[in-house]
N, C-alpha and C positions, 0 to 999 in steps of 0.2 A: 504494500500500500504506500509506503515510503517513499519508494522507486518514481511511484505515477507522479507523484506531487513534484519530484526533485527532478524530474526530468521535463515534467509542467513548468516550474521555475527557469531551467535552464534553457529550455527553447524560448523564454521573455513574454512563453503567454500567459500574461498576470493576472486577466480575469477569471481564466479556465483553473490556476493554480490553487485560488482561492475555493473557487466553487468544486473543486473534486476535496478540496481537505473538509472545505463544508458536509458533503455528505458523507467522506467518511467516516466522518466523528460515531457514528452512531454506531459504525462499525467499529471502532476502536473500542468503545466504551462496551458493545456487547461481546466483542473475544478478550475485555481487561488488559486491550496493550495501553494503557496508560502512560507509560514511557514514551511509546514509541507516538501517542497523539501529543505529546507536549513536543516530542521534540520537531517531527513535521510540522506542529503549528510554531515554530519557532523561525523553520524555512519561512513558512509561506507569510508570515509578519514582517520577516526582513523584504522580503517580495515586495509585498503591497504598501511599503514605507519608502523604497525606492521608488514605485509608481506614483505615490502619491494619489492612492485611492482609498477616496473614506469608505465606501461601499464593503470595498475588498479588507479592509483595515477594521472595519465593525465589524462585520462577521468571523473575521480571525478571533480578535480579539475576544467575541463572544463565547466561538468554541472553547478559548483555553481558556476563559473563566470561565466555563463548565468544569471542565476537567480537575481546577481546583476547588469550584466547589464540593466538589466527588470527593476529594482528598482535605476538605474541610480546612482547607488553607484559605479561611475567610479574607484574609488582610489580602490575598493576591488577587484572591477571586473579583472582590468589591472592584478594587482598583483597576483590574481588565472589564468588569461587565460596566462597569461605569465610566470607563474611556471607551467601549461599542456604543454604547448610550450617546455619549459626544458625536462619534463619528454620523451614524446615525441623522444624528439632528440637524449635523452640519449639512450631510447631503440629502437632507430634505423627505 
């Protein structure tokens, strides 16, 4: 699942990169690769940081403050669902 996302990144297609880690999350969270969704959404944040896409940028950020909220790391949690929340509102 990894693969798809970093090879997503690597060809610079940054809306597709975004939206395949979007859906895989559910996957990630239903086989418990926990690890392995934090650190693909850590690619695809640097991605969509270099794009400068708030779209792409909220919804990272959403996923991986799911993931912490899973792991009840509220302090991180808050601070990513609440910077998607920003992005978000910025882009309307």
């Amino acid at each position: 699942m990894q693969r798809g996302v970093a090879q997503a990144a690597a060809a610079g297609v940054d809306i597709h990169t975004w939206q395949i880690f979007a859906l895989l999350t559910a996957l990630f969270a239903v086989r418990g690769q926990w690890a392995d969704w934090l650190s693909t959404g850590q690619i695809v944040l640097a991605r969509a940081m270099r794009a400068a896409d708030p779209t792409g940028l909220g919804w990272t950020k959403l996923c991986v403050g799911n993931n912490f909220l899973h792991h009840r790391a509220l302090d991180y949690a808050l601070r990513y669902l609440g910077e998607a929340l920003r992005h978000f509102e910025h882009d309307g």
